[in-house]
Each structure stands twice: as structure tokens, then as C-alpha cells.
N, C-alpha and C positions, 0 to 999 in steps of 0.2 A: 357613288359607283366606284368599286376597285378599277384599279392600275395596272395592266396585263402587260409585265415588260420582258420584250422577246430580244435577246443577244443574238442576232444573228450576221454573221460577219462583221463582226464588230461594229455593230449599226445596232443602237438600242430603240428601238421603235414603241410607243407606248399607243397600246388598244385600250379603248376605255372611255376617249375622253367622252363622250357621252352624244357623239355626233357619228352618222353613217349616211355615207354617197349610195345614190343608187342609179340607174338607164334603166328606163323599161323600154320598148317597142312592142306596137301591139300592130299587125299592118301584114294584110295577102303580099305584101310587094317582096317578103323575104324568100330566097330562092327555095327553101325548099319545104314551104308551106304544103301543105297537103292536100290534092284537091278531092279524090274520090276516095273511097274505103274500103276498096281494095289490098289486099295482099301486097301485089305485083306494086303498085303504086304507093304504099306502105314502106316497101323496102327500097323501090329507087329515092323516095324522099326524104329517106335515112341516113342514102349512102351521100347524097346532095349535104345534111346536117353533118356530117363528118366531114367531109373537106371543107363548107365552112367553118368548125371548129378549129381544124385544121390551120386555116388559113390564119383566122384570128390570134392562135398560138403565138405563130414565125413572127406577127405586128404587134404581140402584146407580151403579151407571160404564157409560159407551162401551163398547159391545163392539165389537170385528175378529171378521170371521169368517175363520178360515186356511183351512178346507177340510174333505174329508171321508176319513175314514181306516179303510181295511176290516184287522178284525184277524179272520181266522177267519170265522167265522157274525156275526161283530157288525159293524155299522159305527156311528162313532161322528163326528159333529161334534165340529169343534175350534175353539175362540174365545179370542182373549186381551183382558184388561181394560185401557182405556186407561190407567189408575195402578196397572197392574201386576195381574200374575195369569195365571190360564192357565185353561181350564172345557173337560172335553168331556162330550159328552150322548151316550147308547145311545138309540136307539126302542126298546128293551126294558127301559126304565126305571131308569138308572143315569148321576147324575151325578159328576164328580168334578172337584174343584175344590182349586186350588194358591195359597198367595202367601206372599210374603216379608215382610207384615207382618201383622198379626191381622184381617182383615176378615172375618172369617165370619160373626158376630151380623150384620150390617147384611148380607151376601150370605144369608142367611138368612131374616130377616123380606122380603126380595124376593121369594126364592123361593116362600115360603108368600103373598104376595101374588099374587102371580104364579097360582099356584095354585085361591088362592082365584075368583080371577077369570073363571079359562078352567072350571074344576068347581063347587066350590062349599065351602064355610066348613068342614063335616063334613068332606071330605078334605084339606082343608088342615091343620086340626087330627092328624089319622091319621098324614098325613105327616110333623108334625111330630117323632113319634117315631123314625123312619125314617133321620133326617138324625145324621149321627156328625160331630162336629167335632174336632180335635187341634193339636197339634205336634208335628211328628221334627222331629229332627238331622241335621242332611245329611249331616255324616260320622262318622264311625266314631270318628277321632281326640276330636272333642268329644262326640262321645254319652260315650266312656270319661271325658273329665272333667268332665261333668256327675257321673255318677255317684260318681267320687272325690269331690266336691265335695258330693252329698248321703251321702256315706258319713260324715263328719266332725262 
């Protein structure tokens, strides 16, 4: 796998190595889960996902907003992180979140911030179960020699 080296304030950071963080949360307990499908309820649980955005912002990094993306019955907000990353959000309660270096713990405590602010302390904490953090292997080739490599 190539070496994606970015100069940026003179901080050379290398994308590539062949490993990607991710957070999912799948859970009604996020504030502005969706309950009916309604219009009217449609757009208050929108305007609820934008100050959570929001919020996450001020505790984490910049967001971009790309746009919105209908897969099926779901449609999903999509936003990438100014120092990298990728996040998209369901109104029916399911975030999931990408990056090429380990920022999860710190995108984490935001969330549960975040959380805590728009609901309230008890489902922040609930949530916090909720939330699965990892690493994959982007490809196939190094997933096989990691594994040779914890075989040894």
C-alpha cells in the first residue's frame, strides 16, 4: 500500500499505513433519534442533529458538512473532520465514524458530551455502552501479515 504524505504545518503525517480507527453507536438513546415520520418531527430532529454536531465540533475538530445520502429507508448525514476523518449520522440512531489515526477516546468523550447536554447525564452514561471502538486492516494483504506475525 502507498504512502500518502501530507505537509501540513509542518507536521508530516503519513496515511497509508494500512490500519483505520473507527466508533460506531447504534442506540434510540442519541438525542435526536427520530421517532415518528412526520415532517414537523423530521425537522425538529434535525435541528437537535445540528447542535449536536455542533457541540462535538467546540470538543473535537471542524467539521464539513458533504451532504445527505439516502441508502434504502435510511438517510444518513455525511461530514468529514478537518484533521481527518469521515462521520455519518442516521435519525434513527446510528453513528459511524472513520480515521486513519486513533482519535476515538477524544471523539468519544465529545459525543457523550454532546449527549449529555442536549438529554441528560443518565443517558449519556447508557450510551456509553452503546459506542464500539476498533481497528481493521484496510487490506487483506496486511490483515494476512499481521496475523503471520502474531502467529510467531
Amino acid at each position: 500500500m502507498e504512502k500518502h504524505n501530507i505537509n501540513k504545518d509542518k507536521k508530516e503525517m503519513h496515511y497509508g499505513n494500512g490500519r483505520s480507527y473507527y466508533l460506531k453507536i447504534k442506540s434510540d438513546l442519541l438525542p435526536f433519534v427520530l421517532g415518528k415520520k412526520t415532517f414537523k418531527e423530521f425537522d425538529r430532529e434535525n435541528k437537535i442533529l445540528e447542535e449536536f454536531v455542533r457541540i462535538i465540533e467546540k470538543k473535537f475538530d471542524p467539521i464539513w458538512y458533504l451532504g445527505t445520502d439516502y441508502l434504502g429507508d435510511e438517510i444518513y448525514e455525511r461530514f468529514m473532520f478537518h484533521h481527518g476523518g469521515f462521520m455519518e449520522i442516521s435519525l434513527h440512531g446510528e453513528v459511524n465514524c472513520f480515521f486513519f489515526e486513533d482519535k476515538t477516546k477524544i471523539l468519544r468523550e465529545a459525543i457523550l458530551h454532546a449527549c449529555e447536554k442536549l438529554s441528560s447525564k443518565a443517558s449519556a452514561m447508557h450510551l456509553d455502552k452503546h459506542i464500539k471502538t476498533g481497528q481493521k486492516l484496510l487490506s487483506l494483504k496486511d490483515s494476512l501479515r499481521e496475523e503471520i506475525k502474531r502467529g510467531k
